[in-house]
C-alpha positions as CSV (number, residue, x, y, z in Angstrom):
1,X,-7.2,-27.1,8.5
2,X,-3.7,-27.7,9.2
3,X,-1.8,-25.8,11.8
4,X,1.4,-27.1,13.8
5,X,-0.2,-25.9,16.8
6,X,-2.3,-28.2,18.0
7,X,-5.0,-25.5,20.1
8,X,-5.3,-23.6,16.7
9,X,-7.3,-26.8,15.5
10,X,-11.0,-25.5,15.0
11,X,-10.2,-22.8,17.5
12,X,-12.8,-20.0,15.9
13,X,-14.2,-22.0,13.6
14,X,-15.9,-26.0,13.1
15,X,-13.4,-27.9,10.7
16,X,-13.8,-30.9,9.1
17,X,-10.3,-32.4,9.3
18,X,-7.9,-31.0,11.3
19,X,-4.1,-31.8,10.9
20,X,-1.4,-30.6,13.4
21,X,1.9,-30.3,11.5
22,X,4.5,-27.6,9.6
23,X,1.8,-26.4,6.7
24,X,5.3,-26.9,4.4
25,X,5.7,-30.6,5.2
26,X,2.2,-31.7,5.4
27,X,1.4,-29.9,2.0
28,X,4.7,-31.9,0.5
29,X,3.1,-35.3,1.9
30,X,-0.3,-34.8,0.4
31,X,1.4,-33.8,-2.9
32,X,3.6,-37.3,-2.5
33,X,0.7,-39.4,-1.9
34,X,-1.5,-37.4,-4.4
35,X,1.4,-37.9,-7.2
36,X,0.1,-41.5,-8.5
37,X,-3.6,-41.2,-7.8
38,X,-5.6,-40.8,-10.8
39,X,-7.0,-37.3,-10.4
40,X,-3.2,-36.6,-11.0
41,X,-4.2,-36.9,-14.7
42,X,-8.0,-35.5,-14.4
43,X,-7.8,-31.8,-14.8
44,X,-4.3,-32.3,-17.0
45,X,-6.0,-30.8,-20.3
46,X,-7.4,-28.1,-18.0
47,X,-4.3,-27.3,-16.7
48,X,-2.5,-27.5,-19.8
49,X,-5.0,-25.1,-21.1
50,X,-4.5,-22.7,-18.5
51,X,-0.7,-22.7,-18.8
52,X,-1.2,-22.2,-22.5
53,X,-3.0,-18.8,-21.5
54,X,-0.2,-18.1,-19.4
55,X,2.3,-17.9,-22.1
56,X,0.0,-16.2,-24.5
57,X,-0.1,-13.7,-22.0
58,X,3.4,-13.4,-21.5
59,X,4.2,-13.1,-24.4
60,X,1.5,-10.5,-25.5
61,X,3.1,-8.5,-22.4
62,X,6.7,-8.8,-23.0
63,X,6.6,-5.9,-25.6
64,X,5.4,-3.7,-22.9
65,X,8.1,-4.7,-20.5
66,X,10.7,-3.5,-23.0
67,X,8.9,-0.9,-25.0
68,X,10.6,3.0,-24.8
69,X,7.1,4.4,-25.9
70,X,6.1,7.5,-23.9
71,X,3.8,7.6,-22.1
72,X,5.5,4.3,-20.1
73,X,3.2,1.3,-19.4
74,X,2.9,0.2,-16.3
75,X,4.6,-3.0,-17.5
76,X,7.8,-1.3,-18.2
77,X,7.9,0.5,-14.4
78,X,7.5,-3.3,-12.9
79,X,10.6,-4.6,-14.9
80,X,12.6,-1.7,-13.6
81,X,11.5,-1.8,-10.6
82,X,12.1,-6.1,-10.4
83,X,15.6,-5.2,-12.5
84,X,16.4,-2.7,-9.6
85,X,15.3,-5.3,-6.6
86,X,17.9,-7.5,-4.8
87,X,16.6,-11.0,-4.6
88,X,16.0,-10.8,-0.8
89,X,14.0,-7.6,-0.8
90,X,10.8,-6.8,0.3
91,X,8.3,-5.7,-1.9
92,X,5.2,-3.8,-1.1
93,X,2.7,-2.6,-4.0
94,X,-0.7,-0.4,-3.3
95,X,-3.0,1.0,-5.6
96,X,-5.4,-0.6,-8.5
97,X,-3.6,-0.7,-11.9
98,X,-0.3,-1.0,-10.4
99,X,-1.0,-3.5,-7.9
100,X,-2.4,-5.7,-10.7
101,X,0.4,-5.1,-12.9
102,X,3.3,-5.5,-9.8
103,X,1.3,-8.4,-8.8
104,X,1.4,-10.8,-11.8
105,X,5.0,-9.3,-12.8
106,X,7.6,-8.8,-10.2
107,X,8.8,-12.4,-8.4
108,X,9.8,-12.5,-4.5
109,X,11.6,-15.3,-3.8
110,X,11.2,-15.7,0.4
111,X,8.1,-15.9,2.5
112,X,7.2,-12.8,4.4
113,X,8.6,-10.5,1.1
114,X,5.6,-9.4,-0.3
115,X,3.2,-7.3,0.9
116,X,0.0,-6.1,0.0
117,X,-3.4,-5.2,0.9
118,X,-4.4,-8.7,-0.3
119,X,-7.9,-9.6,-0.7
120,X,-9.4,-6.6,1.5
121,X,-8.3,-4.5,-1.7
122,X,-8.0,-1.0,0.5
123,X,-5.3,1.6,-0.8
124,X,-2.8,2.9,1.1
125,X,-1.5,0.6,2.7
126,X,1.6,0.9,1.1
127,X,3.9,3.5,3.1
128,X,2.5,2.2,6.2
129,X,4.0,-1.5,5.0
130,X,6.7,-0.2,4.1
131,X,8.1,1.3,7.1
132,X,6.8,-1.8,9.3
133,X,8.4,-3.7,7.2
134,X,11.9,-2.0,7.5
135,X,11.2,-1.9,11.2
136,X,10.7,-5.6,11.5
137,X,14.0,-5.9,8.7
138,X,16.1,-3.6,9.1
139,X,18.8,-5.3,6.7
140,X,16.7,-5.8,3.8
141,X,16.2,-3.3,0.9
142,X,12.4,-2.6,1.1
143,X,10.6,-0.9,-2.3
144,X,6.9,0.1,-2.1
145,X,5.0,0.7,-5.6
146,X,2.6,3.4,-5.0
147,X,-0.1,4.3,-7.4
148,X,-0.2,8.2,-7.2
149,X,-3.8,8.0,-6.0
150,X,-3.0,5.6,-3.1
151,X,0.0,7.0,-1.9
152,X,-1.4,10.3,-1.6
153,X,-3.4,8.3,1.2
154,X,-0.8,7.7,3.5
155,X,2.4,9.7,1.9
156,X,2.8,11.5,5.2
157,X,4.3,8.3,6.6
158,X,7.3,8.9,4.8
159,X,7.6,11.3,7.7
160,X,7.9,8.3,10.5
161,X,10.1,6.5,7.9
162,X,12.4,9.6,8.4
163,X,11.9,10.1,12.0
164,X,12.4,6.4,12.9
165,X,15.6,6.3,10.2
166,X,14.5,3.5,8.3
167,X,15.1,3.9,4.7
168,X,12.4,2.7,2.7
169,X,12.4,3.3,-1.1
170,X,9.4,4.5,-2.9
171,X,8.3,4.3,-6.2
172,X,4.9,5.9,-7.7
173,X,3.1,4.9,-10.8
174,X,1.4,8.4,-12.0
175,X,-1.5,6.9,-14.2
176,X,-3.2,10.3,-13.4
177,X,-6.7,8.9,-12.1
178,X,-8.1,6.8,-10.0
179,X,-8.3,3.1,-12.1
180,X,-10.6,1.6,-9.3
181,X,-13.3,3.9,-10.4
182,X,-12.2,5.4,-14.1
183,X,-11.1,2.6,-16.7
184,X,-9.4,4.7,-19.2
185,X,-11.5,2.7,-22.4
186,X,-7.9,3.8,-24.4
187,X,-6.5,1.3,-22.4
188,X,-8.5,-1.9,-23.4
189,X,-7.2,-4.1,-25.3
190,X,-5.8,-7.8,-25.4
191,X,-3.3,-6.5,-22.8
192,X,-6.0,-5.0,-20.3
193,X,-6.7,-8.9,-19.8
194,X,-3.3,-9.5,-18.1
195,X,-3.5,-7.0,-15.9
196,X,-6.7,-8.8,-13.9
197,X,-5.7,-12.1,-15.2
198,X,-3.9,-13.6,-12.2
199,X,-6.0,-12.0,-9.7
């Protein structure tokens, strides 16, 4: 466990190795004394074989990205939507198919700027995220992607948003069903892959 303070150590839980210091710095240091060891080179055709899988995937979902085909995929939304973002935004995604898609396919480049329901997996979440997340930065542009099922959770928060003036933008994927329960079987193929591939 690292944790720079020193109280957190085993606090609510027994660790085996506790380290008080900045999770940045210490992670940095391991990674310098790591760099000549040789498990540096043990899992390199592993790796390389992952990275591999990472391109094929890219580029089997670059197509998408671009494509004018009607209906849109959900591929083509998240490249609006990350053309439309400024670097320094916040970005909060909720729902199933577009949290996956929004997930492996939109970049945030600072700590703190993305926002999800994270390993818990509940929907919506969104909205609510959204407007703490203007709250708590009032000068950033926040986006949430909203599947329509999960924004129809908590879509009457848009109301506080509005009472509390903070301008939140808000974007919903309309996939028409719930993807958590229905898989449309139309929509497997090679590409269904990506959209659970960096979960």
């Amino acid at each position: 466990m690292v944790n720079i303070d020193p109280t957190e150590i085993g606090h609510n839980r027994p660790v085996d190795l506790g380290i008080v210091g900045d999770a940045r710095a210490v992670l940095r240091q391991m990674i310098d004394e790591g760099r000549d060891k040789p498990w540096g080179t043990k899992y390199l055709s592993w790796i390389n074989k992952l990275k591999q899988e990472d391109d094929d995937h890219w580029k089997e979902a670059e197509p998408l990205m671009t494509s004018n085909k009607v209906p849109i995929h959900p591929l083509r939304l998240c490249y609006e939507v990350r053309q439309f973002l400024k670097r320094d935004a916040v970005l909060v995604v909720d729902g199933h198919e577009i949290l996956n898609f929004g997930r492996q396919s939109i970049p945030t480049y600072y700590p703190g700027h993305r926002l999800n329901s994270g390993v818990t997996g509940c929907m919506g979440v969104g909205v609510p995220f959204g407007v703490g997340a203007k709250a708590a930065k009032p000068d950033k542009q926040v986006l949430v992607l909203h599947g329509d099922g999960s924004f129809g959770l908590n879509c009457m928060e848009i109301d506080t948003a509005v009472r509390h003036n903070l301008p939140i933008v808000t974007v919903v994927s309309n996939n028409g069903g719930w993807t958590a329960v229905r898989v449309d079987e139309t929509a497997r193929s090679a590409t269904a892959r990506f959209s659970f591939y960096r979960m």
